[in-house]
N, CA, C and O atoms as a CHARMM CRD file, in Angstrom:
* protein
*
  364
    1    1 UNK  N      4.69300   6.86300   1.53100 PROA 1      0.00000
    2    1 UNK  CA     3.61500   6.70200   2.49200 PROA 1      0.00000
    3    1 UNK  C      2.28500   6.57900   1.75100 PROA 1      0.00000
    4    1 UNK  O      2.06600   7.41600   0.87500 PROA 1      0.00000
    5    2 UNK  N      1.59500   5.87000   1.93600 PROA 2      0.00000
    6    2 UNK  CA    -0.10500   5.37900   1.77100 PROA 2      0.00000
    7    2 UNK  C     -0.91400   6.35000   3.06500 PROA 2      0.00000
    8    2 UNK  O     -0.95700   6.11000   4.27200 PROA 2      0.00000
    9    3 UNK  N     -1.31500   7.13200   2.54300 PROA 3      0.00000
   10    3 UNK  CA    -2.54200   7.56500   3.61900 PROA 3      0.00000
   11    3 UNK  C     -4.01800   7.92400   3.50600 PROA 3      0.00000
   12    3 UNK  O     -4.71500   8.24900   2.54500 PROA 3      0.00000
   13    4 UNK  N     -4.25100   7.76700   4.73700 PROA 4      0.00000
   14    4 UNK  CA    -5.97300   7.52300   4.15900 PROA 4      0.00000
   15    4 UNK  C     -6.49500   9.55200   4.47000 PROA 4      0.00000
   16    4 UNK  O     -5.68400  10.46700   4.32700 PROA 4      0.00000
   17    5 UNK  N     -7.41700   9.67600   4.73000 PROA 5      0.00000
   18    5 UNK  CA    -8.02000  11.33700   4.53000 PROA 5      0.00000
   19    5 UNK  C     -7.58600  11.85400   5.73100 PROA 5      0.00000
   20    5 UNK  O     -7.35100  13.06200   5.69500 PROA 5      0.00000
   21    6 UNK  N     -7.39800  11.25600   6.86300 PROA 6      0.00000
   22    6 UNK  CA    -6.68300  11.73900   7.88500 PROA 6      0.00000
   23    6 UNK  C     -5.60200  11.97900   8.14500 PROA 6      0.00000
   24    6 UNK  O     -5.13900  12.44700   9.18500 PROA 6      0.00000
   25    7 UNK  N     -4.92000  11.55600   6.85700 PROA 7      0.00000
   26    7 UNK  CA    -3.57900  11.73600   7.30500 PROA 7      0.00000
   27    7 UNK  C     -2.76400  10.11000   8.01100 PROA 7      0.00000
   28    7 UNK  O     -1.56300   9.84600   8.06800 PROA 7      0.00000
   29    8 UNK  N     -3.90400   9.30400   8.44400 PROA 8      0.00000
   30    8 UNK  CA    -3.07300   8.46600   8.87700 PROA 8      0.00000
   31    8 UNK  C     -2.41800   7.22800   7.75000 PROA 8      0.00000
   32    8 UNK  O     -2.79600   7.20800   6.57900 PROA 8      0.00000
   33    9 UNK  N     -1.78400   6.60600   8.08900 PROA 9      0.00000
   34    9 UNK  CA    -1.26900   5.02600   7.59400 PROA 9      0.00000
   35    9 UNK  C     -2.42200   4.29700   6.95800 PROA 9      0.00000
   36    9 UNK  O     -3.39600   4.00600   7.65100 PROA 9      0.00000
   37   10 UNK  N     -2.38100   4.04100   5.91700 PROA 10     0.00000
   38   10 UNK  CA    -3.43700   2.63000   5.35700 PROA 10     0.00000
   39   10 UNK  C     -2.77200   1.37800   5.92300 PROA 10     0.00000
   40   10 UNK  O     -1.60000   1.03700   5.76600 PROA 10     0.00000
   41   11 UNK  N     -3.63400   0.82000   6.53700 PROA 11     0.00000
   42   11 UNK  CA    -3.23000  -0.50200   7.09200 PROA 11     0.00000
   43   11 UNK  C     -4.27500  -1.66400   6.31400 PROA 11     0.00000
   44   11 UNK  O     -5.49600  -1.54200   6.21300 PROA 11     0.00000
   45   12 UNK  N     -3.48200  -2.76500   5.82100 PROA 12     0.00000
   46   12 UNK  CA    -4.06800  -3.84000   5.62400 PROA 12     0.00000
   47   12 UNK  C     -4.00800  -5.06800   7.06700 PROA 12     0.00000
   48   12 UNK  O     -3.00500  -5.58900   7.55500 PROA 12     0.00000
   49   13 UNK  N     -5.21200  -5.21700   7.39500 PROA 13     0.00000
   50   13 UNK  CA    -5.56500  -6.45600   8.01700 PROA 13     0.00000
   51   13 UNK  C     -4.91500  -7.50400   8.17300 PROA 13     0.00000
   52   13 UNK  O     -4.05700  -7.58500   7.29400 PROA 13     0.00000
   53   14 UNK  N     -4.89800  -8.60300   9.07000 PROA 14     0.00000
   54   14 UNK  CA    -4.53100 -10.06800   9.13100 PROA 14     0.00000
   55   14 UNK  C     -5.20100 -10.85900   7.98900 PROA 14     0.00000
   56   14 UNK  O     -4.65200 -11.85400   7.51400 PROA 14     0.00000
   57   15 UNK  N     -6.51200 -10.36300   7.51000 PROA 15     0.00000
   58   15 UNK  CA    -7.30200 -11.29400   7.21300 PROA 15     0.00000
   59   15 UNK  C     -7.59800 -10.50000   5.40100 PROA 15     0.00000
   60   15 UNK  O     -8.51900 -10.91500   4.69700 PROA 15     0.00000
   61   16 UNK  N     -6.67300  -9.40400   4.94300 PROA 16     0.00000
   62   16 UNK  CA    -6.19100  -9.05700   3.88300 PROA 16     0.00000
   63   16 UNK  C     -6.97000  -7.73400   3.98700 PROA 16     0.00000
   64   16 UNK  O     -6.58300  -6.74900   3.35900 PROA 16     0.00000
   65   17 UNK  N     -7.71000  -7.70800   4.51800 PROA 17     0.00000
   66   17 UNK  CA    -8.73600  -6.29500   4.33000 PROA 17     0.00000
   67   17 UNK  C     -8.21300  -5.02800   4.27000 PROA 17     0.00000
   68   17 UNK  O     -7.30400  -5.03700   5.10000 PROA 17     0.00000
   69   18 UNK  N     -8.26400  -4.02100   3.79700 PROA 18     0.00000
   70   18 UNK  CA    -7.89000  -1.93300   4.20900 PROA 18     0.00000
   71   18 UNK  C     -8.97100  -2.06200   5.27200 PROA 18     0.00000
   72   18 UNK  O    -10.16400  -2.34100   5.14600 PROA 18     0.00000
   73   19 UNK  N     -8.01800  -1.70200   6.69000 PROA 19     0.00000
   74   19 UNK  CA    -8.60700  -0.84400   7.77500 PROA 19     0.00000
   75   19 UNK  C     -9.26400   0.09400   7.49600 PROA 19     0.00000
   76   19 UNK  O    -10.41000   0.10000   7.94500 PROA 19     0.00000
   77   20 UNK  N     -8.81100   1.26400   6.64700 PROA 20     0.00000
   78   20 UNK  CA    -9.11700   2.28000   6.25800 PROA 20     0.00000
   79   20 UNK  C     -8.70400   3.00200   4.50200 PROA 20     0.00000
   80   20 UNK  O     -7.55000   3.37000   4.28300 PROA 20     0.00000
   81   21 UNK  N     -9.54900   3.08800   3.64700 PROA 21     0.00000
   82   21 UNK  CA    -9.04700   3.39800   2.75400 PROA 21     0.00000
   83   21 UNK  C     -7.78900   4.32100   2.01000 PROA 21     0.00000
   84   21 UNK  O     -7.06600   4.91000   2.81400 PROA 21     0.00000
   85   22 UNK  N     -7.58000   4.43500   1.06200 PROA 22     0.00000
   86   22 UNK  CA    -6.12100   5.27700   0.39200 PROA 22     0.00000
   87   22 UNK  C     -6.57300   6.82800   0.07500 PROA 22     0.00000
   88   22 UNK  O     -7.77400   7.02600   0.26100 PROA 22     0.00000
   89   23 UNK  N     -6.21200   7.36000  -0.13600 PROA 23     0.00000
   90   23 UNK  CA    -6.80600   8.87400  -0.10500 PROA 23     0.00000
   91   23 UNK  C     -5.65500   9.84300  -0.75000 PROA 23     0.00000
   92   23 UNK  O     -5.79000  10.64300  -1.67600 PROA 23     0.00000
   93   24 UNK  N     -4.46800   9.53100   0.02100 PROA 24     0.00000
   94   24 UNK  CA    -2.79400  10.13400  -0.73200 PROA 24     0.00000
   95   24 UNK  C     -1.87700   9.29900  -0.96900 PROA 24     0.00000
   96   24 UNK  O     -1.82400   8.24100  -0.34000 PROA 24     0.00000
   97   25 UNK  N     -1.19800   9.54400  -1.69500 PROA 25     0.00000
   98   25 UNK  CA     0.30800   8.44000  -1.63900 PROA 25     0.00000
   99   25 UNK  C      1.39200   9.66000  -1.52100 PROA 25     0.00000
  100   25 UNK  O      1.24300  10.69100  -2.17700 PROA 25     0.00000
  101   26 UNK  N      2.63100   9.43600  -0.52400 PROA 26     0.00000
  102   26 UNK  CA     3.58100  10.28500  -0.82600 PROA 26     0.00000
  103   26 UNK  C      4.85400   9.95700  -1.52000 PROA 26     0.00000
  104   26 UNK  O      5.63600   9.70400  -0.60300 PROA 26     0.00000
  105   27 UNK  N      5.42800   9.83900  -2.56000 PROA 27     0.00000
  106   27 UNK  CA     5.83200  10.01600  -3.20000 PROA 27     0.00000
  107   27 UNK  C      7.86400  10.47900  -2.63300 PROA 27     0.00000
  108   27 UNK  O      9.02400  10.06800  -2.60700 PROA 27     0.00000
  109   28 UNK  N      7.47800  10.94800  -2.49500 PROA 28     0.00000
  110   28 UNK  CA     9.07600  11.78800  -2.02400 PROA 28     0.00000
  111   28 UNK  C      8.34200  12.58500  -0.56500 PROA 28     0.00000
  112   28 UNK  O      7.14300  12.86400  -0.58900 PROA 28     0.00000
  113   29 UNK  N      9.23200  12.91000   0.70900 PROA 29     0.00000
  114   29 UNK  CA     8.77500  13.56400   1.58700 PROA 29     0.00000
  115   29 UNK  C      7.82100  15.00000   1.25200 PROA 29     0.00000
  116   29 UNK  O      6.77200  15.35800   1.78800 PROA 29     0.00000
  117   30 UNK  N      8.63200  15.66600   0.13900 PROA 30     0.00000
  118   30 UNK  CA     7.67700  16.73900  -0.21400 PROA 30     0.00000
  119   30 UNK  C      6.65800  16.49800  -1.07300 PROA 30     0.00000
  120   30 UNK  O      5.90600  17.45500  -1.25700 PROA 30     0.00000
  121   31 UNK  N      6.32500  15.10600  -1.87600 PROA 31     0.00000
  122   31 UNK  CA     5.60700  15.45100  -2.87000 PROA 31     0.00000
  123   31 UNK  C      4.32800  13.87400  -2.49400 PROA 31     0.00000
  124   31 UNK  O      4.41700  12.64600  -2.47800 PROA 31     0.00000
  125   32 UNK  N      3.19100  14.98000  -2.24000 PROA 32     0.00000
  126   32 UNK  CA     2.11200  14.11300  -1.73800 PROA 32     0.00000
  127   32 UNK  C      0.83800  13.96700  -3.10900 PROA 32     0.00000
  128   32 UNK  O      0.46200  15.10900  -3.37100 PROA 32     0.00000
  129   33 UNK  N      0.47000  13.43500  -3.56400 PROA 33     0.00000
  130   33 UNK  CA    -0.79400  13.29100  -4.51700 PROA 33     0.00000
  131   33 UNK  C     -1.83400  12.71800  -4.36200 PROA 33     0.00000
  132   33 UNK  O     -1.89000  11.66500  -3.72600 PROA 33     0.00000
  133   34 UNK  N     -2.63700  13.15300  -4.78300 PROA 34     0.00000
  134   34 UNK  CA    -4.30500  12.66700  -4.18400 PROA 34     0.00000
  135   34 UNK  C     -4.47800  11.29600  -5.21800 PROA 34     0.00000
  136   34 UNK  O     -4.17200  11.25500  -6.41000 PROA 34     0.00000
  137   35 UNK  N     -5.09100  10.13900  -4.34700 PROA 35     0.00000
  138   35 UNK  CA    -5.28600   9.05200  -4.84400 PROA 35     0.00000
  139   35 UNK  C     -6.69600   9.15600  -5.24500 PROA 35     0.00000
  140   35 UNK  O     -7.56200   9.55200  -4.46400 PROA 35     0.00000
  141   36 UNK  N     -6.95800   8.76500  -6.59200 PROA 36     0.00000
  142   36 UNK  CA    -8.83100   9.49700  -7.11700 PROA 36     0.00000
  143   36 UNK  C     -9.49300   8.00300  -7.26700 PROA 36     0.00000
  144   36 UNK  O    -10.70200   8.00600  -7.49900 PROA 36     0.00000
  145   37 UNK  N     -8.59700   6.23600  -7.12200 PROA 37     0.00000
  146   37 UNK  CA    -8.84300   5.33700  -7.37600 PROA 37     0.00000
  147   37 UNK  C     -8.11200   3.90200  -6.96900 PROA 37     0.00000
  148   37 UNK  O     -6.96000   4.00400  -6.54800 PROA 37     0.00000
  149   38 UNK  N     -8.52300   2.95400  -7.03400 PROA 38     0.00000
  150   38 UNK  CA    -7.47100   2.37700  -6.29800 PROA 38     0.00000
  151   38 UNK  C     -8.20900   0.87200  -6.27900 PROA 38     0.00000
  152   38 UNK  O     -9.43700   0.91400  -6.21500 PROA 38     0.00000
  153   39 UNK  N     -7.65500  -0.30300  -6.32300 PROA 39     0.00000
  154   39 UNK  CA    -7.88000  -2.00400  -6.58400 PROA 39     0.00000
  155   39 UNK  C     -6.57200  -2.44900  -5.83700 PROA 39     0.00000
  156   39 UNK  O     -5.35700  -2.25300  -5.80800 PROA 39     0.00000
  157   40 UNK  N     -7.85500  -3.36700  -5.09200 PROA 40     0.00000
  158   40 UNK  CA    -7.23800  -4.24200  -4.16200 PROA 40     0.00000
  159   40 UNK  C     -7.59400  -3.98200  -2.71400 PROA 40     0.00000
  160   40 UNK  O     -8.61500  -3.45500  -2.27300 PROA 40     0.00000
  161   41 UNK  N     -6.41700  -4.51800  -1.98400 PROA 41     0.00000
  162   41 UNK  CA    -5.61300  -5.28200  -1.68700 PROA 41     0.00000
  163   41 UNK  C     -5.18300  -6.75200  -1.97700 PROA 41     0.00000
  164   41 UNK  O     -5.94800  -7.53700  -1.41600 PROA 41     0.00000
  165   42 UNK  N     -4.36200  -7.25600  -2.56100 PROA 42     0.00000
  166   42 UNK  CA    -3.98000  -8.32500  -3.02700 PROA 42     0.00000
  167   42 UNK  C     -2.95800  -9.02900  -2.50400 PROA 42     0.00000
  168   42 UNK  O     -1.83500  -8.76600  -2.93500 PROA 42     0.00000
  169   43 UNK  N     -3.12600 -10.22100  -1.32400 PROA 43     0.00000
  170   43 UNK  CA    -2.50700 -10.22500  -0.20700 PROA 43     0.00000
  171   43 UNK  C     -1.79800 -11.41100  -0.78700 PROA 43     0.00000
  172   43 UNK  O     -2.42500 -12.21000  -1.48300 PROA 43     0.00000
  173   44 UNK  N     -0.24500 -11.59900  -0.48200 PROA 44     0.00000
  174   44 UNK  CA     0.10100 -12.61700  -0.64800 PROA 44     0.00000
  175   44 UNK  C      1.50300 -13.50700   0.02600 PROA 44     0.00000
  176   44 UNK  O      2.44100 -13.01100  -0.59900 PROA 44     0.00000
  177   45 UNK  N      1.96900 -14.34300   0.78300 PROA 45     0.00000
  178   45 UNK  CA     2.54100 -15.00300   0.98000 PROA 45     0.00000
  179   45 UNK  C      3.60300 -15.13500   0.25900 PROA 45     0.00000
  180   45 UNK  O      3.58800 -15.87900  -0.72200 PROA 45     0.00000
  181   46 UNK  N      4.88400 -14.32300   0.67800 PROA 46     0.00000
  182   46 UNK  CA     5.89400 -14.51200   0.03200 PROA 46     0.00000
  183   46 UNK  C      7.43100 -15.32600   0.69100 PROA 46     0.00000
  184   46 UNK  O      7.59300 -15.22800   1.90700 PROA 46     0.00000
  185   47 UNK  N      8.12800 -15.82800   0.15900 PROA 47     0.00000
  186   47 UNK  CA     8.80700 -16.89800   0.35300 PROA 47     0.00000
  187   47 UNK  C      8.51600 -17.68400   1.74600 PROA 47     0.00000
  188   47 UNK  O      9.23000 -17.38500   2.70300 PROA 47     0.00000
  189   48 UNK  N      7.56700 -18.61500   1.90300 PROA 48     0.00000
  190   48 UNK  CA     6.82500 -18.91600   2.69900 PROA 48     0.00000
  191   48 UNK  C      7.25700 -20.04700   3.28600 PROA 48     0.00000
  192   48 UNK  O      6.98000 -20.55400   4.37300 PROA 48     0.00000
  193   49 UNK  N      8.45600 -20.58900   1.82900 PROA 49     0.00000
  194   49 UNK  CA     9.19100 -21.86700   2.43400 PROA 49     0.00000
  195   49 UNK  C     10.34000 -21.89500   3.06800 PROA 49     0.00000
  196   49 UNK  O     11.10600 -22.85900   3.04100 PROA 49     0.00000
  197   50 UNK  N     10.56500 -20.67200   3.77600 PROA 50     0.00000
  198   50 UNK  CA    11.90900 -20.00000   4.85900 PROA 50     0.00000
  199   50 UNK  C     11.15800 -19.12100   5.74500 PROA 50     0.00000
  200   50 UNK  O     10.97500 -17.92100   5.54100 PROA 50     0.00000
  201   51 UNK  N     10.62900 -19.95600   6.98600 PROA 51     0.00000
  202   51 UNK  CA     9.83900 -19.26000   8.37600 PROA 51     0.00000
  203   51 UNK  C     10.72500 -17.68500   8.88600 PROA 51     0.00000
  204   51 UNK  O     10.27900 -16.77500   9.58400 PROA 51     0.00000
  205   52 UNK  N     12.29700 -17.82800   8.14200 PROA 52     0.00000
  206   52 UNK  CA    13.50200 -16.92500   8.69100 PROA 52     0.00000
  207   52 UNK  C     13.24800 -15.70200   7.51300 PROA 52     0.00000
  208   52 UNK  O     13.66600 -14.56400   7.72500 PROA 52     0.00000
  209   53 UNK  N     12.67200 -15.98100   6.51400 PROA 53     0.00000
  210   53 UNK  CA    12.29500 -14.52100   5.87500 PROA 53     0.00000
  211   53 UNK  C     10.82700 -14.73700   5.04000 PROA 53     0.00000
  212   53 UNK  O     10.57700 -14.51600   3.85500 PROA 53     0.00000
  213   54 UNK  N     10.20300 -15.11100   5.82000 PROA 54     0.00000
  214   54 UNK  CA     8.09900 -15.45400   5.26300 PROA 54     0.00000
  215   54 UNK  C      8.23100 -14.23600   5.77700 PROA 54     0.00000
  216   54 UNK  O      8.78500 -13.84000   6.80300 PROA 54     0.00000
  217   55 UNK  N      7.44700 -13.50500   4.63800 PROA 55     0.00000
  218   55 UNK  CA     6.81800 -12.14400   5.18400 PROA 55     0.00000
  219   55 UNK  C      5.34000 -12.21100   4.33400 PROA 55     0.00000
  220   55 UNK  O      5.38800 -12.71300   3.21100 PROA 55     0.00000
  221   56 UNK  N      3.96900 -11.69500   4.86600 PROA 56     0.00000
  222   56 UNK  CA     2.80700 -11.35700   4.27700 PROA 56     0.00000
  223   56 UNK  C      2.79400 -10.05500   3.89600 PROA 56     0.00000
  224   56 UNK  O      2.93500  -9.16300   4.73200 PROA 56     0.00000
  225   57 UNK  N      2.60800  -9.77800   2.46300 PROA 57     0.00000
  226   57 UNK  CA     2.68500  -8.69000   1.71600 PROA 57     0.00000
  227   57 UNK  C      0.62700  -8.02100   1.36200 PROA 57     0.00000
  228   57 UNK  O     -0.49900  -8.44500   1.62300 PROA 57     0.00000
  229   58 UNK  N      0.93800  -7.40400   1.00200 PROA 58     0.00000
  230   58 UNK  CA    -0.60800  -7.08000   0.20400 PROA 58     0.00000
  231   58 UNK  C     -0.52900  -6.15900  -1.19400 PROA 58     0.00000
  232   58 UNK  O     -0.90400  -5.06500  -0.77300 PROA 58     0.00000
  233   59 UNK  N     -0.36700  -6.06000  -2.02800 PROA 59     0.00000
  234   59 UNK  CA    -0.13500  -5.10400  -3.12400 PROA 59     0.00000
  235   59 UNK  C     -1.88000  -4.30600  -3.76000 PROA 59     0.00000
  236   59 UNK  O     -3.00400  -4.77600  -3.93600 PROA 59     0.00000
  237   60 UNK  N     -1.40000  -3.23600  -3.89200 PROA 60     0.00000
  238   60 UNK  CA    -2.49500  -2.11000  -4.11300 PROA 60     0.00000
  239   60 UNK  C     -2.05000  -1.11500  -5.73800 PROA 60     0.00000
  240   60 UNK  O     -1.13500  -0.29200  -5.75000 PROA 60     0.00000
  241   61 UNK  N     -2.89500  -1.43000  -6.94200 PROA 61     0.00000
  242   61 UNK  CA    -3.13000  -0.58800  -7.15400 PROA 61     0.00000
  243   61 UNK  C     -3.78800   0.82000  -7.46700 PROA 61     0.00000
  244   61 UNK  O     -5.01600   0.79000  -7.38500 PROA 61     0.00000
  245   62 UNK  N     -3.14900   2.25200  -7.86500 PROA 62     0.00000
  246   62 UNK  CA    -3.45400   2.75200  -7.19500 PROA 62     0.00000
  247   62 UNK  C     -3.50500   4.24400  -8.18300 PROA 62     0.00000
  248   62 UNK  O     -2.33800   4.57400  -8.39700 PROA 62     0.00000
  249   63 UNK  N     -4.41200   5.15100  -8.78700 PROA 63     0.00000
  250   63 UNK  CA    -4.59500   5.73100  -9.76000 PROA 63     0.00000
  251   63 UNK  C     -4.52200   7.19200  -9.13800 PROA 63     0.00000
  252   63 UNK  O     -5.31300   7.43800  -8.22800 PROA 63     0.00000
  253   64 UNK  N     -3.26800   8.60000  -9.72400 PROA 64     0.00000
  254   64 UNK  CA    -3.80200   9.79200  -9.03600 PROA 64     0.00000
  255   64 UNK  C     -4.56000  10.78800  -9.75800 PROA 64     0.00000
  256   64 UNK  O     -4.61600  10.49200 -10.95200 PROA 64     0.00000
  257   65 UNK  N     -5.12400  11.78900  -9.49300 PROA 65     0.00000
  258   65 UNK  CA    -5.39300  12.64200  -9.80800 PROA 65     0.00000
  259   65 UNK  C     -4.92400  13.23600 -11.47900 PROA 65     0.00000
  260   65 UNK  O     -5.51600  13.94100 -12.29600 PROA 65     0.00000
  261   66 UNK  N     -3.70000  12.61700 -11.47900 PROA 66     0.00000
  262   66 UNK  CA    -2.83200  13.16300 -12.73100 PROA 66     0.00000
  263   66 UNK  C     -3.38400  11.92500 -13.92500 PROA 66     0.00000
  264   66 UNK  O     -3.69800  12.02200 -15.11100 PROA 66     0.00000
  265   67 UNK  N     -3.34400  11.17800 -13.31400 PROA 67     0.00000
  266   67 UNK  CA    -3.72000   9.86400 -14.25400 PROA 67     0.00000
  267   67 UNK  C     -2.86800   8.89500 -14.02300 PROA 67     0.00000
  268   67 UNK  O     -2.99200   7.73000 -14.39900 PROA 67     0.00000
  269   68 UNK  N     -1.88400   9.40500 -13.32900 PROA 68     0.00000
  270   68 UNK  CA    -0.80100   7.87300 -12.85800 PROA 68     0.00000
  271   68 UNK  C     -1.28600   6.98400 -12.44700 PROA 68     0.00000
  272   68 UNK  O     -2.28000   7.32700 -11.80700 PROA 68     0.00000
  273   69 UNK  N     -1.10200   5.66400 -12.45000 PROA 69     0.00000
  274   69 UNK  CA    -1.15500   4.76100 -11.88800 PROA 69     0.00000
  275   69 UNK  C      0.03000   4.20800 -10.87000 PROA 69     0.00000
  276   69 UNK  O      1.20700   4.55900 -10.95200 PROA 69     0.00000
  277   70 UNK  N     -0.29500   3.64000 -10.27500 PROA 70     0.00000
  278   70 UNK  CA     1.01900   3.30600  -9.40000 PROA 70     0.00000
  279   70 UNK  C      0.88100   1.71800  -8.77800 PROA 70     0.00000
  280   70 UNK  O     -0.25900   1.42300  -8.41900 PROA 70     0.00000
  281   71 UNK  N      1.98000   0.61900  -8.60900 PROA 71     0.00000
  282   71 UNK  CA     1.52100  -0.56800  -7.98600 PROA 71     0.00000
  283   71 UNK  C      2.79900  -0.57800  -6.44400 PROA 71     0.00000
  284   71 UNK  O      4.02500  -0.51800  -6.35400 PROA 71     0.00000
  285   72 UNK  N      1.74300  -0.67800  -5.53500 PROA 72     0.00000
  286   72 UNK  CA     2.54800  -0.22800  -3.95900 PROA 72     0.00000
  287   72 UNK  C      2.04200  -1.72100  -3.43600 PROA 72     0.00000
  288   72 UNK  O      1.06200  -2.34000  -3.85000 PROA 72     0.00000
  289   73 UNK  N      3.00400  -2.13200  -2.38500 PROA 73     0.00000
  290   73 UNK  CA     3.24000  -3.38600  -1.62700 PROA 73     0.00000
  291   73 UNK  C      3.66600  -2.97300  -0.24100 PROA 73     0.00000
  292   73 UNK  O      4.71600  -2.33400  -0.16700 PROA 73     0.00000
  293   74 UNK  N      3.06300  -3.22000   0.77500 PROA 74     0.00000
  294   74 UNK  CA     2.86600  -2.97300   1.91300 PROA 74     0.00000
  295   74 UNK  C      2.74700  -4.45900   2.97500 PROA 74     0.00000
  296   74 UNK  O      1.86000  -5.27400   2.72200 PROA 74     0.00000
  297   75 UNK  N      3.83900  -4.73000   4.29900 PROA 75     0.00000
  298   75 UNK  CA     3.50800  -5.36800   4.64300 PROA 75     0.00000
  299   75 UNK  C      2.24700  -5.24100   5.42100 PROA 75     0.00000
  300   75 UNK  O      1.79600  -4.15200   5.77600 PROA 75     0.00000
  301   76 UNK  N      1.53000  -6.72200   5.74700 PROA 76     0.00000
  302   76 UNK  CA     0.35100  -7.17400   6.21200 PROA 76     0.00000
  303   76 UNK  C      0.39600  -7.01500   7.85900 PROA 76     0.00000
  304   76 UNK  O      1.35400  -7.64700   8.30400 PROA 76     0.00000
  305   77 UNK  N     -0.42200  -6.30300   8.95700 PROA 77     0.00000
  306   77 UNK  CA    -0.82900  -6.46000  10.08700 PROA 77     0.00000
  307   77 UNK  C      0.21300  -6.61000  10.90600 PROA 77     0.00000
  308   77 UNK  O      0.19800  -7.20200  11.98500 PROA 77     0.00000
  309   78 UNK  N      1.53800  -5.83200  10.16700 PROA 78     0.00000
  310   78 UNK  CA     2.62200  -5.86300  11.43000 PROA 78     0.00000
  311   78 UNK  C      2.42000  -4.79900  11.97100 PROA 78     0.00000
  312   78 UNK  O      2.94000  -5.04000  13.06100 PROA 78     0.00000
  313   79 UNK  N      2.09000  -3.88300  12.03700 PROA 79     0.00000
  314   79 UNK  CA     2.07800  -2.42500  12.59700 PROA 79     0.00000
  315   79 UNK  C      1.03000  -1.47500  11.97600 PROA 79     0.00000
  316   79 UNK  O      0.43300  -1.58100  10.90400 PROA 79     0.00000
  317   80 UNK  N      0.95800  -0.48200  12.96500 PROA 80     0.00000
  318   80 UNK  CA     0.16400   0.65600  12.72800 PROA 80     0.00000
  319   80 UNK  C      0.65000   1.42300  11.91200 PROA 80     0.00000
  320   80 UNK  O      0.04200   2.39700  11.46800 PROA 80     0.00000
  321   81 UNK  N      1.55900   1.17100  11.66400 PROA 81     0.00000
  322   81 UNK  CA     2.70700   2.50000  10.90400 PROA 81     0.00000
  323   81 UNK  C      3.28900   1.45000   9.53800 PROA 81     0.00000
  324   81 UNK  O      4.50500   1.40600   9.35500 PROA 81     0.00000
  325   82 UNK  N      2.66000   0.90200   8.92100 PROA 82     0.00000
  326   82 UNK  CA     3.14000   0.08400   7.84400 PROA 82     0.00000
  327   82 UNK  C      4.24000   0.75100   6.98500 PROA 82     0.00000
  328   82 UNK  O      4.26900   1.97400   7.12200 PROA 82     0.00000
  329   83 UNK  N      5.51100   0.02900   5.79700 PROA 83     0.00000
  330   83 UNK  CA     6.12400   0.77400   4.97500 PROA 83     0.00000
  331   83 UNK  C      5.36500  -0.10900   3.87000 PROA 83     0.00000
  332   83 UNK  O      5.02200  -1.29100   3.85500 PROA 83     0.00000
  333   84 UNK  N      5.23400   0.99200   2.90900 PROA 84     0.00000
  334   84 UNK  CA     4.86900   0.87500   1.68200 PROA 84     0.00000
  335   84 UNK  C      5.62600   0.92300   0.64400 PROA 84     0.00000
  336   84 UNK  O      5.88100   2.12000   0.51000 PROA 84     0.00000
  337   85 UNK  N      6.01100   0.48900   0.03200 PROA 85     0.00000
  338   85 UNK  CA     7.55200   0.40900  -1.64300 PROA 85     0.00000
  339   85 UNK  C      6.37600   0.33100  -2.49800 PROA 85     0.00000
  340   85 UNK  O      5.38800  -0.40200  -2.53500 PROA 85     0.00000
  341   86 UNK  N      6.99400   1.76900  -3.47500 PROA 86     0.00000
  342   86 UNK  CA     6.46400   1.59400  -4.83200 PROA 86     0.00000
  343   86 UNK  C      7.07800   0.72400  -5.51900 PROA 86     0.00000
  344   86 UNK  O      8.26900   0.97800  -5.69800 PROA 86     0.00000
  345   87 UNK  N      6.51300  -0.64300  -6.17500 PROA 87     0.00000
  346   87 UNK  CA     7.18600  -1.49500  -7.11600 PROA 87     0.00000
  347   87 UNK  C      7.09900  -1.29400  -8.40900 PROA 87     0.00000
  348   87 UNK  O      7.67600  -2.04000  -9.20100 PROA 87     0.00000
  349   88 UNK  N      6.15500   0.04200  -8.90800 PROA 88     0.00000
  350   88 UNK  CA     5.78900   0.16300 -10.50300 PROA 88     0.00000
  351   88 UNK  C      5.17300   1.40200 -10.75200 PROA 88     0.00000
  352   88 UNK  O      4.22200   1.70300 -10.03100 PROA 88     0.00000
  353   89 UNK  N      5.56600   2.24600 -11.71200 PROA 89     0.00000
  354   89 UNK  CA     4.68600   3.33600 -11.83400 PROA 89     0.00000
  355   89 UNK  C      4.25000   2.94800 -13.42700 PROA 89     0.00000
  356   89 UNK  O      5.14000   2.41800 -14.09300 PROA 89     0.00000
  357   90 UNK  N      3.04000   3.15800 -14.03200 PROA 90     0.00000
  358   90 UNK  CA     2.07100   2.54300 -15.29600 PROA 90     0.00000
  359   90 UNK  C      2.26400   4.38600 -15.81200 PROA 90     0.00000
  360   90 UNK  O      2.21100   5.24900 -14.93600 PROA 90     0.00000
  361   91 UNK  N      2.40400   4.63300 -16.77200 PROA 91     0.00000
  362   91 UNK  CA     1.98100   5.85300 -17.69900 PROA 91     0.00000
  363   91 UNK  C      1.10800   5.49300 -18.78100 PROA 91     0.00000
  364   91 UNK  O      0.71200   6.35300 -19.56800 PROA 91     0.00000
């Protein structure tokens, strides 16, 4: 999960934007970490030449407290409740 200081969902926009900024990432259900930094959203059009699986992505990375870095991909403006996949953790 991506969440912003409230606790809620980071949502990226139609138009690529953060609704609301990153604040935690959770990690495993129990293990939440404070996000101290973070670049992007980086929105992009993926397999675009099959209407039967085009999906709009946005990728974020995303720096914690510890010094991790992390690169998370989130679909674009389907929902309030977005899923987020970690695709990379940087040490």
């Amino acid at each position: 999960d991506l969440l912003d200081a409230a606790g809620r969902a980071v949502v990226v926009g139609d138009r690529g934007a953060l609704v609301r900024p990153p604040s935690r990432l959770g990690l495993r259900r129990d293990s939440v970490v404070e996000v101290t930094s973070w670049a992007g959203p980086w929105p992009a059009d993926e397999r675009w030449w099959d209407p039967a699986s085009a999906v709009r992505v946005a990728r974020m990375q995303l720096v914690d407290a510890r010094g991790r870095a992390y690169l998370v991909a989130g679909e674009m403006a389907t929902s309030d409740e977005p899923r987020w996949v970690l695709e990379g953790i940087y040490d």
